[in-house]
C-alpha positions in Angstrom: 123.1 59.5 72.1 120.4 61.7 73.0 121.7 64.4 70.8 121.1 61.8 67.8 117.6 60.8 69.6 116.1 64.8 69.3 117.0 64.8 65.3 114.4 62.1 65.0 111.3 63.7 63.2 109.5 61.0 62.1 106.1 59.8 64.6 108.2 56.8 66.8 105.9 54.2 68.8 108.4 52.7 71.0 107.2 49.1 72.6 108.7 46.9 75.2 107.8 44.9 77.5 108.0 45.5 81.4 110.5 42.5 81.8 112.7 43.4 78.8 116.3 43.1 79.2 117.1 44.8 75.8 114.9 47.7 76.6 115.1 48.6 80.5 112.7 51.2 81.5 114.9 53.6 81.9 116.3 53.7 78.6 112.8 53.6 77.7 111.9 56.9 79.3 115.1 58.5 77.9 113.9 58.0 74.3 110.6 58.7 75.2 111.7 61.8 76.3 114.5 62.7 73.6 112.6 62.2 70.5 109.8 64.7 69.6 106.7 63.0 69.6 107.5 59.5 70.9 104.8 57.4 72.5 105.7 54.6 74.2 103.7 51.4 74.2 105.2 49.5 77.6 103.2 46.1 78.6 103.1 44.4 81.9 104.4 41.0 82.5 105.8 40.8 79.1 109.4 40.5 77.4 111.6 41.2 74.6 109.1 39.6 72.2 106.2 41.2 73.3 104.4 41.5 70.0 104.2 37.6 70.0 103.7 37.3 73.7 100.9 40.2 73.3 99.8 40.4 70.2 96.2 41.5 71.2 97.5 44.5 72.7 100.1 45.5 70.3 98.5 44.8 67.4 95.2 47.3 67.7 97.7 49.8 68.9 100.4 49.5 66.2 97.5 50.4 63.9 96.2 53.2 65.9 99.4 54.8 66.0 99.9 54.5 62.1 96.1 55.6 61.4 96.9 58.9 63.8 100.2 59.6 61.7 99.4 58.4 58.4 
């Protein structure tokens, strides 16, 4: 639920792809949105495995993400 979404404290890098049926955009913007500082990676013209469909995008930004909240 949401209410369980805002107890998250943790730093949370959400990714999906823009064609992901497990991960719609809208239930992407509703976590986005409900856990404190979420960022969301979302790539075009990709699916559920994006991180093997995209792996030159996700990979540099995975480790940006864990550099910034390390």
């Amino acid at each position: 639920t949401e209410d369980d979404l805002r107890r998250i404290r943790c730093p949370t890098l959400l990714i999906a792809g823009e064609n992901d049926p497990f991960a719609t955009a809208d239930q992407m913007a509703v976590m986005k949105r409900s856990i404190p500082r979420a960022e969301w990676l979302i790539i075009n013209h990709a699916g559920h495995p994006v991180h093997f469909e995209h792996p030159d995008i996700v990979g540099p930004r995975v480790l940006d993400f864990l550099e910034r909240n390390a």
